[in-house]
C-alpha positions in Angstrom: 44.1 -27.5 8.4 43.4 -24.5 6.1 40.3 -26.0 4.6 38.8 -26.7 8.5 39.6 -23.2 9.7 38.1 -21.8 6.1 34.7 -20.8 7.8 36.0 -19.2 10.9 35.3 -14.8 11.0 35.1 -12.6 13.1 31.3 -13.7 13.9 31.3 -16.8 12.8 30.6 -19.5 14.8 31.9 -23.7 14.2 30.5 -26.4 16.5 33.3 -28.5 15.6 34.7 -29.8 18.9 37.5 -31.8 16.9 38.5 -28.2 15.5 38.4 -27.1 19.0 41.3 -29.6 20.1 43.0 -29.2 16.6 43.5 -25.5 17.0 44.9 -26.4 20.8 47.0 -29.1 20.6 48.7 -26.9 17.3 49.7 -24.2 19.0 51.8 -26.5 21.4 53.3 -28.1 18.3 54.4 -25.2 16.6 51.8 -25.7 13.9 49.0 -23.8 14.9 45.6 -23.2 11.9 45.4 -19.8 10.2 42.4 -17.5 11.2 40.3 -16.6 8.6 40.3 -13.8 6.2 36.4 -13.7 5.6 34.7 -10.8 6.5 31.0 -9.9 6.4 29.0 -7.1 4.6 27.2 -4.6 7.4 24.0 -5.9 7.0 25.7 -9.2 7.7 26.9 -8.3 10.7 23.4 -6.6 11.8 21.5 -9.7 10.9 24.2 -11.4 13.1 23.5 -9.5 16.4 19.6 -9.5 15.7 17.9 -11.8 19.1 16.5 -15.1 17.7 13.7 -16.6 19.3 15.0 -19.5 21.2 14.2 -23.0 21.5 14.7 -23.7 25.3 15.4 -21.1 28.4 18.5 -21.9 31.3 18.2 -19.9 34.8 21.0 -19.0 36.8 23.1 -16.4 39.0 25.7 -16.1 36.7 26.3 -16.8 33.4 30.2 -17.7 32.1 30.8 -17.2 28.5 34.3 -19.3 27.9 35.9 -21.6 29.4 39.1 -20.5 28.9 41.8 -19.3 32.2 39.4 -16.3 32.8 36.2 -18.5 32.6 37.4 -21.1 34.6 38.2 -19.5 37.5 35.7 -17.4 37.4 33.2 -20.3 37.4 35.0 -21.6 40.8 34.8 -18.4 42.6 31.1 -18.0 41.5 30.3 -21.9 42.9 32.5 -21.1 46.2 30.5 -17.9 47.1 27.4 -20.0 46.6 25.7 -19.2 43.4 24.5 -21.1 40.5 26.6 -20.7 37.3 26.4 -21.7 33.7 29.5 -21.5 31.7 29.3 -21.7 28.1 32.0 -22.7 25.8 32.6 -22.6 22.1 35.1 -25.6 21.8 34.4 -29.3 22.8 36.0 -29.3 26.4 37.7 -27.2 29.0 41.3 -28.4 27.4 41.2 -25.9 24.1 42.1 -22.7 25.2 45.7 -20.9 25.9 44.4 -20.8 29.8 44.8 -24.5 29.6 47.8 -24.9 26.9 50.6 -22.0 28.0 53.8 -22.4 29.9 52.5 -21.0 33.3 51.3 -17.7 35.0 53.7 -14.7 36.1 52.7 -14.7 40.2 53.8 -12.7 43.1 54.8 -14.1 46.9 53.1 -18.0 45.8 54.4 -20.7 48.4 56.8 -21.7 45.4 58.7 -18.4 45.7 58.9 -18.2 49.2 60.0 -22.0 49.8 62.8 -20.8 47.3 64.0 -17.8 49.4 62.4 -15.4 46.2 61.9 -12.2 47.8 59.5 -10.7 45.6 56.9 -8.2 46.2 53.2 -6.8 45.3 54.6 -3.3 45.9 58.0 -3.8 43.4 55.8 -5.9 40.8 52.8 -3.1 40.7 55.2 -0.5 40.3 57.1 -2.3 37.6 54.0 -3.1 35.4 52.5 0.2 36.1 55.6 1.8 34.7 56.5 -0.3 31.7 52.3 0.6 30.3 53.1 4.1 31.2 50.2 4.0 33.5 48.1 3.6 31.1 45.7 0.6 32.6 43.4 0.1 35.5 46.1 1.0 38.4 43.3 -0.5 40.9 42.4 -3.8 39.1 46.0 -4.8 38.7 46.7 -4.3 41.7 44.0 -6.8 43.2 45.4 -9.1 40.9 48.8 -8.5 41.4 47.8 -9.5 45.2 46.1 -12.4 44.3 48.3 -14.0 42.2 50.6 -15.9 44.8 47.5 -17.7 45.9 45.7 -18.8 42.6 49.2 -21.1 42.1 49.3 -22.2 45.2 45.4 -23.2 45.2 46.3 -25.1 41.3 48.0 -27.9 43.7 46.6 -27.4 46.8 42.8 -27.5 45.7 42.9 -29.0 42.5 45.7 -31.2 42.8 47.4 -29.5 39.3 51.4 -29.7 39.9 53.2 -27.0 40.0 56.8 -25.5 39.5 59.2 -22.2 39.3 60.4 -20.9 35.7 63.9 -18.9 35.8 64.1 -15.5 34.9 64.9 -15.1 31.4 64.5 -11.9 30.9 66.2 -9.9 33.7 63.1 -9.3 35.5 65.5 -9.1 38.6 64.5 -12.6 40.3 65.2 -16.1 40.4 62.2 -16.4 39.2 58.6 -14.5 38.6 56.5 -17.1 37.3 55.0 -20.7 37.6 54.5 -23.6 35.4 52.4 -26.8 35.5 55.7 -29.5 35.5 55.3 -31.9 38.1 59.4 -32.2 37.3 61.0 -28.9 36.8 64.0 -29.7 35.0 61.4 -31.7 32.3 59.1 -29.8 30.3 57.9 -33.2 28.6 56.0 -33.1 32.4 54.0 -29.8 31.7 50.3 -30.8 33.0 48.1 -29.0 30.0 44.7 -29.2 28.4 41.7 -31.0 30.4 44.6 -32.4 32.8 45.1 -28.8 33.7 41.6 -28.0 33.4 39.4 -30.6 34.2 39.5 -30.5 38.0 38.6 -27.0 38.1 35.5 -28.3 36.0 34.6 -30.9 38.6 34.8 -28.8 41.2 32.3 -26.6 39.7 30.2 -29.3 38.7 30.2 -30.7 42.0 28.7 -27.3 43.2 25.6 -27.4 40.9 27.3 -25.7 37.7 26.8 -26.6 34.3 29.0 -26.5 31.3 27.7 -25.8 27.7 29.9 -26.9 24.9 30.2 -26.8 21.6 28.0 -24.1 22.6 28.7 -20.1 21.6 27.8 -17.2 23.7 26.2 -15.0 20.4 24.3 -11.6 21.9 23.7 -10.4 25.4 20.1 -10.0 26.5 19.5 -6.5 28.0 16.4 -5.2 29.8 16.5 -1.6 30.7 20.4 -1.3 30.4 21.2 -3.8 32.5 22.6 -7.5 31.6 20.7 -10.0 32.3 21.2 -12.8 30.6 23.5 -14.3 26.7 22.1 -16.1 24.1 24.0 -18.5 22.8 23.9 -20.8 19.5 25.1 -24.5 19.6 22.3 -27.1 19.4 19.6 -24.6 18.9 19.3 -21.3 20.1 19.7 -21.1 24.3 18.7 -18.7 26.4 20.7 -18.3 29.6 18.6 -16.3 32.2 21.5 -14.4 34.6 21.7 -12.3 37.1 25.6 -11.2 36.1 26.8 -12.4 33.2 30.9 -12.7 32.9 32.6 -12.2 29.5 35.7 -14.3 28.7 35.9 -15.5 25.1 39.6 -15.0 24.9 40.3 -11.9 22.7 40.5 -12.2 19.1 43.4 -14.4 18.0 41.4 -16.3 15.4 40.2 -13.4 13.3 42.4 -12.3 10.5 40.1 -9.2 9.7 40.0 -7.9 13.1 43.7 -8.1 13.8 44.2 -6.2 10.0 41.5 -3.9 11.0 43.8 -3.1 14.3 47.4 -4.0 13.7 47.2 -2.6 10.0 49.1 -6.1 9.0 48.2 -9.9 9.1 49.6 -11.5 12.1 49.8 -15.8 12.3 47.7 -17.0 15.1 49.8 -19.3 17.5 47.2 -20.2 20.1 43.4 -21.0 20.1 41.9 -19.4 16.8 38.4 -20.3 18.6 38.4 -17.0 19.8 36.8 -14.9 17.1 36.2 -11.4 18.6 32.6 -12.3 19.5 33.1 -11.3 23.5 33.9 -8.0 22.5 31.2 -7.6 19.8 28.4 -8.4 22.1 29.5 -5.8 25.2 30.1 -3.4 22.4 26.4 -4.1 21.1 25.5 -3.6 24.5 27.2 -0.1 24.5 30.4 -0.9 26.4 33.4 0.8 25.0 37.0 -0.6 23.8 40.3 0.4 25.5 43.2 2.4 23.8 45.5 -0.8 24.5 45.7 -2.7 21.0 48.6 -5.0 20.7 49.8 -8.8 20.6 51.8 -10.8 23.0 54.6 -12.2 20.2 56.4 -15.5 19.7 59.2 -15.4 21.8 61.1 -18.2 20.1 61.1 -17.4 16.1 59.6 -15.6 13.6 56.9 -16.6 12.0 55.3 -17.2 8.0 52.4 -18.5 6.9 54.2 -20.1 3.8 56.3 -22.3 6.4 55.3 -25.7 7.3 54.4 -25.4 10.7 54.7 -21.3 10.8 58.0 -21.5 13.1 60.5 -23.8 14.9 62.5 -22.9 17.5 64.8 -25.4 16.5 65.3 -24.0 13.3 67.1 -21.7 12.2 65.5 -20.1 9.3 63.1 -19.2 11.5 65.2 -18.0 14.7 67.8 -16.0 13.3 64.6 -13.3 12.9 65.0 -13.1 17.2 68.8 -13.1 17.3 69.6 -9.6 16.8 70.5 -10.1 13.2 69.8 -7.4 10.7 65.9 -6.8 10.2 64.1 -4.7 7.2 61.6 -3.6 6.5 59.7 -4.2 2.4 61.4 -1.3 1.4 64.8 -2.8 2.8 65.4 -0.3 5.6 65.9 -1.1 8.7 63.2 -0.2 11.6 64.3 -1.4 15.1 67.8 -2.0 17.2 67.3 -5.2 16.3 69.1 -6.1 19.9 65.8 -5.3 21.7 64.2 -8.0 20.1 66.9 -10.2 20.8 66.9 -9.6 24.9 62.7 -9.0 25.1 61.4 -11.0 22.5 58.2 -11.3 23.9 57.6 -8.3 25.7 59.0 -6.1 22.6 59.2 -8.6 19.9 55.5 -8.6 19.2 55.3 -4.6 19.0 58.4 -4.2 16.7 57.1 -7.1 14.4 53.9 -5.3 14.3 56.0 -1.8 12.9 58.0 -4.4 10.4 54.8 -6.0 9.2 56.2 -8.3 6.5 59.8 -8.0 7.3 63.2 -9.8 6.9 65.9 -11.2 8.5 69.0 -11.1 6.3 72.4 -12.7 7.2 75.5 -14.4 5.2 77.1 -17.0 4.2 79.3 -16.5 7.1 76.7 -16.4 9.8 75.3 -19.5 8.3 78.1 -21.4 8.4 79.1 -20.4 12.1 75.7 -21.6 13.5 76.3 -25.0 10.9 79.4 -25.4 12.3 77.2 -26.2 15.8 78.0 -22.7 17.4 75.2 -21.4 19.2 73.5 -17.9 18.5 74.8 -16.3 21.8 78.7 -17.6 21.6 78.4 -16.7 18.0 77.8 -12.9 19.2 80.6 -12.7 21.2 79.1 -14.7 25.2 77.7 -11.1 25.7 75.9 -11.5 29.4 75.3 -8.0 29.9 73.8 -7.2 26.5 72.2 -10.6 25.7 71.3 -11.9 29.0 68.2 -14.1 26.9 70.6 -15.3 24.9 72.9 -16.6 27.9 69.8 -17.8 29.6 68.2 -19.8 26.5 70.5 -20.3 23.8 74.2 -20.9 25.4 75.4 -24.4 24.7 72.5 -25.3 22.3 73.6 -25.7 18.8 71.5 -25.3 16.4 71.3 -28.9 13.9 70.6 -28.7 10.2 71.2 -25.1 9.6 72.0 -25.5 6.1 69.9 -28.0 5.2 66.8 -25.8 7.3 67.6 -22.5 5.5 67.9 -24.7 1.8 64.5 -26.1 2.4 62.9 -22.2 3.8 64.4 -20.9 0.1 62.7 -23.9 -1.7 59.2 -23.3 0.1 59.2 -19.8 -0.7 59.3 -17.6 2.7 63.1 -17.6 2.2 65.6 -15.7 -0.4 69.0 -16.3 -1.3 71.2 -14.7 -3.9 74.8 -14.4 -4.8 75.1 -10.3 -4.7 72.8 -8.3 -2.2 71.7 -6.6 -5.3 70.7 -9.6 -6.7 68.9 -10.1 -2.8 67.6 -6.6 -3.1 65.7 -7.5 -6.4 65.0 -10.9 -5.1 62.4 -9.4 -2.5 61.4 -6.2 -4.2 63.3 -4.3 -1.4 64.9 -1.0 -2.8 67.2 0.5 -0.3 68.1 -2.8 1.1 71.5 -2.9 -1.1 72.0 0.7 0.8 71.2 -0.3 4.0 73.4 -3.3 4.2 76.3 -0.8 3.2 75.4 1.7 5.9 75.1 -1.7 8.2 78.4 -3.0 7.4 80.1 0.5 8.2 78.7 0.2 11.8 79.7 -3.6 12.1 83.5 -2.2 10.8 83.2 0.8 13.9 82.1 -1.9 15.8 79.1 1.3 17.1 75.1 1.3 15.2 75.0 4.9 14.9 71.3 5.1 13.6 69.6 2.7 16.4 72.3 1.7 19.0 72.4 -1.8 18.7 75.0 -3.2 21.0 78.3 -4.2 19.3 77.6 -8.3 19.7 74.7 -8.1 16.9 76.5 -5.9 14.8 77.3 -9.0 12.6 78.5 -7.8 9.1 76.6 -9.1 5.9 80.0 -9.0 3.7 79.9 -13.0 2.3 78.0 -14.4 -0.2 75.3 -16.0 -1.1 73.1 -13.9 1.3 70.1 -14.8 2.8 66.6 -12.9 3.5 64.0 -14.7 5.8 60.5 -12.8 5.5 58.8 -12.7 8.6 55.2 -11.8 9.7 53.7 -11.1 12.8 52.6 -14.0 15.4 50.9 -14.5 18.5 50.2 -16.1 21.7 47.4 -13.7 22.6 45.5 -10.3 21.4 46.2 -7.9 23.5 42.9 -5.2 23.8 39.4 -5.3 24.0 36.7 -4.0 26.9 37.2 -1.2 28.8 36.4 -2.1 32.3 36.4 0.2 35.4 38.4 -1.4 38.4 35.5 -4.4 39.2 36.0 -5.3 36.0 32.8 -4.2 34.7 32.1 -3.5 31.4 31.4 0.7 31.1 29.3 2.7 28.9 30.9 6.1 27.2 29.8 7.9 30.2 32.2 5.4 32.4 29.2 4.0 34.0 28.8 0.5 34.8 26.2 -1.4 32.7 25.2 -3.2 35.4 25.2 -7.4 35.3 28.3 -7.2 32.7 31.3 -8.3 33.6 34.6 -8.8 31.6 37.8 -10.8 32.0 40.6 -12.3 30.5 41.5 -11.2 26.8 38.4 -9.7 26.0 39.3 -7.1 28.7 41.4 -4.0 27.3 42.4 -2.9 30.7 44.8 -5.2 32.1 47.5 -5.9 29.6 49.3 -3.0 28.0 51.1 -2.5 24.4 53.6 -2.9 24.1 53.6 -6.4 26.5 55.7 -6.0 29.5 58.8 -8.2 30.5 57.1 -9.8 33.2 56.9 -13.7 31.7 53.4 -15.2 32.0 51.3 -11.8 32.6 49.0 -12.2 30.5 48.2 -15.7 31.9 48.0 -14.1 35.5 45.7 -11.5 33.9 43.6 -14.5 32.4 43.2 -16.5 36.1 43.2 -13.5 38.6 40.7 -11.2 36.4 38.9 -14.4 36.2 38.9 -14.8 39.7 38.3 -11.2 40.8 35.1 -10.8 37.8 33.5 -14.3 39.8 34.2 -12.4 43.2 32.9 -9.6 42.5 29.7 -10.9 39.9 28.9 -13.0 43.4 29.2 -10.0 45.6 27.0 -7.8 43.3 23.8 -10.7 44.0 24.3 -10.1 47.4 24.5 -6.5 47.4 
């Protein structure tokens, strides 16, 4: 997998279809391709955003660039209001990216939650997200797609014939539930409609309007005439030319690109989902003078930690991996701690990705003891003491599942290399080149004792002493579902200038736009998905309207 992703940069482009459903299907799996490390000299990168002459011209209303959640339903919304659309897309069908692969979208007042009895609000969820990112996003674009969201599930089954279910709350949002999947049978995930079977109808609705999909095709610069945006040129087969009148950016953020995540999260982060997208959205509005937001972050893995040297980069099933999100000690490479560890236990994913991001390459380091209690075939949360109020994830997702192999799964993690294990935590301490850790686990072990973390208030169920040997030290690195950051869009989701003016015909949604999602993530499961279809949505409603102004 290593050797097909080798080529992929942060302007780089494959026409490899088959790498397109690779990186897809992966990230389902557990065993998603690494983005690449190469980077390019500036001259490189100048050469790279230099027009080409091209070898055939396309004319539309509105172009699409990606075919990902954003694109799609931007591309229906564009067809429905009338117009002609192109939509161009890097990978080999509409089934590759994470609009078409994740669990379901966080949605407000959908048929779903009102046939449940859900009462559930635009006015209590806007408030809620605009709090948790300290109000530091586009109040007015979230809200319009806060409103819409209810809607773009129920059209999913009732337009496109896509089933469609209720998630619980896992993570104390406050509601039965506050977000949708695709199972056509709730209580089995094994019936989760994903890829083209999610995707594909949206496609033939477009393409039964007059739209056309490019693929294995990748939207490269944007052609501008007098400021405005009137057209992409793309690179597949040739050089294309697509002739627009708006033009909607939605390559999908920058999950595939090694040096852009160092270059913004100072460490390396393992890509879980589609590594197609490269950064190349927001490269070609910035080259067309639109500015970047101040929101830079990741929406984590939820289920485990994460290392490159693991076969598969995580398991939720394993234990090696999952102790990292069970509220067991974490270090830092200097063997100090640098979180309550507890947080990342309740809110893995809307804190987990932000606290692995201040570890970098961290660890997880537990007993002998531990060990054998979750071999023994006790599960994480009874293990901690059945605390519902201070581990309310753990009661919704880990009570009564036992953990199999746990030995065997943390032998095989020392053996591979991402895993330590020594008879003395000073032995440990040498083991990863992590001075104070010998220190820390003595200062640890006091506040197990008092039963009270004095440095980082960690409720008492984690406080899980590290007193029996042989001990164990997991290294962790960074993963993600999603980049979080990009485009700094006013609230019609237009790409602005440094003067906050709208470069007019240039429109921006899903990942690529830094003005929905906020970082840290929030604890609303599935928003960034509901960002992906309703920006989507809202960009093709308002690109439309714009022609007819």
């Amino acid at each position: 997998m290593s050797e097909i992703t080798k080529g992929l940069s942060r302007r780089s482009f494959l026409t490899l279809g088959g790498v397109a459903a690779l990186g897809g299907a992966a990230a389902l799996a557990g065993c998603a391709p690494q983005a690449s490390s190469e980077s390019k000299s500036e001259s490189a990168k100048g050469d790279d955003a230099a027009m080409k002459t091209a070898d055939q011209t396309k004319e539309c209303d509105i172009a699409v660039v990606g075919a990902g959640g954003a694109g799609m339903w931007a591309a229906v919304e564009a067809v429905r209001a009338g117009k002609s659309v192109v939509v161009i897309e890097k990978g080999a069908n509409v089934g590759v990216a994470n609009g078409s692969l994740a669990g379901g979208p966080f949605t407000v007042g959908s048929k779903l939650q009102q046939e449940a009895g859900i009462d559930f609000t635009v006015e209590e969820a806007f408030k809620h997200i605009m709090e948790y990112g300290h109000w530091s996003t586009n109040a007015a674009a979230i809200k319009a797609a806060v409103e819409i969201s209810g809607e773009t599930i129920d059209q999913f089954t009732s337009d496109f014939g896509v089933p469609t279910g209720l998630r619980p709350d896992n993570y104390g949002a406050g509601h039965a539930s506050v977000r949708a999947n695709f199972q056509s049978d709730p209580k089995d995930s094994k019936t989760q409609t994903k890829g083209e079977a999610r995707m594909k109808p949206l496609q033939e609705f477009v393409e039964s309007e007059g739209g056309e999909f490019l693929f294995n095709t990748a939207g490269k610069r944007l052609i501008m005439e007098n400021g405005a945006c009137v057209g992409v040129q793309c690179e597949g087969e040739g050089v294309i030319d697509v002739k627009a009148k708006q033009v909607i950016v939605a390559t999908g953020g920058f999950l595939g690109s090694a040096d852009m995540m160092l270059e913004k999260f100072g460490t390396f982060v393992n890509p879980l989902g589609n590594i197609l997208s490269v950064g190349e959205g927001i490269d070609m509005v910035q080259a067309a003078g639109g500015q970047v937001s101040t929101q830079w972050g990741i929406a984590g893995n939820e289920f485990a930690g994460s290392n490159q040297k693991a076969d598969g980069l995580y398991d939720r099933k394993n234990a090696a991996f999952t102790v990292g999100i069970y509220g067991t000690l974490l270090v830092n490479n200097q063997g100090r701690r640098f979180s309550n560890e507890g947080k990342f236990a309740n809110l893995p994913l809307a804190l987990g990705g932000a606290i692995s991001l201040v570890g970098g390459k961290y660890y997880a380091v537990v007993d002998q003891t531990y060990v054998d209690g979750l071999n023994a075939g006790t599960d994480a949360w009874t293990l901690c003491g059945s605390d519902a109020e201070n581990w309310r994830t753990g009661m919704m997702t880990l009570k009564g599942k036992a953990l199999e192999n746990v030995q065997a799964n943390f032998d095989a993690a020392v053996d591979a290399g991402w895993a330590f294990k020594a008879d003395s935590i000073e032995a440990l301490t040498e083991a990863i080149d992590a001075p104070d850790l010998t220190k820390t686990v003595e200062a640890y072990n006091a506040a197990c004792a008092a039963g009270k973390d004095d440095q980082f208030y960690k409720p008492a169920c984690f406080l899980q002493p590290v007193a029996a040997g042989p001990f164990y030290a997991m290294q962790y690195e960074p993963s993600a579902w999603v980049t979080i950051g990009g485009i700094r869009t006013n609230d019609r989701l237009q790409a602005i200038d440094a003067e906050g003016a709208a470069i007019p015909g240039l429109y921006v949604a899903g990942a690529d736009n830094g003005t929905l999602m906020s970082a840290p993530y929030t604890d609303y499961e599935g928003y960034s998905l509901m960002c992906a279809y309703c920006g989507g949505r809202l960009a093709g409603q308002y690109a439309a309207a714009a022609i007819d102004a």
